[in-house]
C-alpha positions, 0 to 999 in steps of 0.5 A: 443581717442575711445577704441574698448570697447567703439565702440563694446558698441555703436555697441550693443546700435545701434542694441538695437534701430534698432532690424529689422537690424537683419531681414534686414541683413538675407534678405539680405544674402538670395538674395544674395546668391539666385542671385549668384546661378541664376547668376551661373546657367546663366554663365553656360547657356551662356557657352554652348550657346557660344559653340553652337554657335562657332559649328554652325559658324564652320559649317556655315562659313566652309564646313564639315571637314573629317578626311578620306579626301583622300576618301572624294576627290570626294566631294571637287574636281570636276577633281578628278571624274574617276581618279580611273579607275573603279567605285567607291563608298564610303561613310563617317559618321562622328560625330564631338563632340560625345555625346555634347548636348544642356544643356537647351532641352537635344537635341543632339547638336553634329555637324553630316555629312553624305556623299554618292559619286560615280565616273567612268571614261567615256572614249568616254567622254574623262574623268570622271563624278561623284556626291556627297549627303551630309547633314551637321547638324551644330546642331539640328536645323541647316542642309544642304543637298547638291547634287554635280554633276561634270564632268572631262576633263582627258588630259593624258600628258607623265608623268600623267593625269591632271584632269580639272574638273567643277561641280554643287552643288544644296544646301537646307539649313533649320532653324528651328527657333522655337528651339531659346530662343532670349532674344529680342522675336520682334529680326526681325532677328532672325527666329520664326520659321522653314525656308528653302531655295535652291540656285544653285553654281559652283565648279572647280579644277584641279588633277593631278595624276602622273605614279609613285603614287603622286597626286596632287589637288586643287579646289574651291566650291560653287563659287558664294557663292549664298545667302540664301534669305528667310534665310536672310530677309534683303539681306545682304548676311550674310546666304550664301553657304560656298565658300571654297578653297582646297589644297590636295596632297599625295606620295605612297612609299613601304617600302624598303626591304619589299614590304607588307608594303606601306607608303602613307603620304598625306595633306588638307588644307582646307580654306574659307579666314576666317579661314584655316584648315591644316591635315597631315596623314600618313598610313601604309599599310600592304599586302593591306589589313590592314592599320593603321595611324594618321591625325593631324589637326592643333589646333583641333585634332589628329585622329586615323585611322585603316581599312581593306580590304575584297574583293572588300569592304573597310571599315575604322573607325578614332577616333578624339581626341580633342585637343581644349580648349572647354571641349568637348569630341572627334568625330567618324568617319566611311568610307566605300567603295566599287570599281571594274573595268569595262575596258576589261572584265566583271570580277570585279578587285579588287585593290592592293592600297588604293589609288583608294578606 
């Protein structure tokens, strides 16, 4: 039977004979300790770089979300234009993830949009027209800009008007391609280098508006879900228009014994077939004048919404809270909006709901 005395001598006469095992063992703990801090700087890069890429997937696979959709409708629903009986404009900034970057450039990798529309009913038209411009910034290198022009058919039933609308959006997507590190640099499929493209596309919808303050909308966009060909060399259709789906409704109720307060729950679901968004919001409306609420987004965040109103001018601000798992911090948004009649006389009329901002 061997002792451990006997083990740890034969141990020692060992290292006697082998006096560069010391060396060897300490060249050793080096590399691994210098593979296991690149390895752990890479785990890190790849983390953001999966990050990067879940943002612009969103984004390229889904149209822009708003956390001020009801003044948003514009963009999303062609029937919706002239619905408010005036002219209308408004305009939404929103940035999703405030404050993200690329953590390799430095470079702001928060998704952005930008977003002007206007509508007026055109009464010897029997109807509304109206637009949209809107750049989506997926990230740095990624943008879309849009013009959406629309036009809608106003049938005016017993109890509402039902909006039949139809539209054109003209979509420039750019990629700049220069900004990737690939891994494989002879990748044919990845883009070298800045890259722009500009496809034609069809929306459509219907919005019905009732007489007793409920609405109702639903609408497709970019139908034909054109294909951006210099985007994608091999015509698999792969960088396309993002063919989108739209459920909207909403209910505006004063509060019973106390007219000052009006009450204006509301819903989007938003899909592409692929994934679906779902928002539900609820605002309480003070005099007209101030209004407070919240949006919930399902599985993504809760948004904090407050405005007011100051003549004919609107403004509102949402704060989203980030409730996904990603670590990234929450995003801003603000909405402004200016609306006034020309029906009758020339005297601009400003309105007592929100509903027409």
């Amino acid at each position: 039977m061997i002792s451990s005395a006997t083990v740890s001598k034969k141990s020692l006469s060992i290292g006697q004979q082998l006096p560069q095992f010391g060396s060897y063992y300490n060249e050793f703990l080096y590399f691994s300790t210098s593979f296991l801090s690149h390895l752990k700087q890479r785990i890190t890069h790849i983390s953001v770089i999966l990050l990067l890429f879940v943002a612009v997937g969103m984004q390229a696979q889904q149209a822009p979300a708003f956390t001020h959709y009801r003044d948003a409708q514009m963009f999303f629903n062609p029937a919706f234009a002239g619905m408010r009986e005036g002219i209308c404009i408004n305009g939404i900034f929103r940035q999703q993830w405030s404050g993200f970057r690329d953590n390799e450039n430095g470079k702001n990798a928060a998704p952005e949009d930008f977003l002007v529309t206007a509508d007026s009913p055109i009464r010897f038209l029997h109807g509304g027209f109206g637009g949209a411009i809107i750049q989506d910034k997926a990230t740095y290198n990624w943008s879309d800009i849009s013009l959406i022009l629309a036009y809608s058919y106003h049938a005016e039933l017993a109890f509402g008007t039902l909006g039949i609308g139809l539209g054109i959006n003209l979509d420039n997507r750019s990629i700049d391609g220069s900004m990737w590190k690939p891994v494989d640099q002879s990748d044919p499929i990845i883009l070298k280098s800045a890259q722009g493209d500009m496809r034609l596309d069809a929306n459509a919808g219907l919005y019905f508006k009732s007489a007793d303050n409920y609405f109702v909308g639903v609408s497709v966009n970019n139908i034909m879900k054109s294909t951006f060909v210099k985007l994608d060399p091999d015509g698999n259709g792969e960088i396309s228009t993002d063919r989108s789906f739209y459920v909207t409704g909403g209910y505006n109720f004063y509060l019973p014994g106390d007219q000052r307060f009006e009450i204006q729950p509301s819903f989007l679901i938003q899909s592409n077939l692929i994934s679906t968004q779902y928002n539900l919001s609820a605002i309480v409306n003070y005099n007209a004048k101030f209004w407070g609420g919240l949006n919930y987004r399902v599985q993504e965040s809760i948004g904090v919404l407050v405005g007011m109103r100051f003549k004919d001018f609107v403004i509102g601000y949402a704060y989203d809270i980030n409730m996904m798992k990603y670590g990234v911090p929450g995003g801003h948004e603000i909405s402004l909006g200016y609306c006034f009649k020309i029906k009758g006389d020339k005297s601009r009329t400003s309105y007592k709901n929100t509903r027409y901002l």
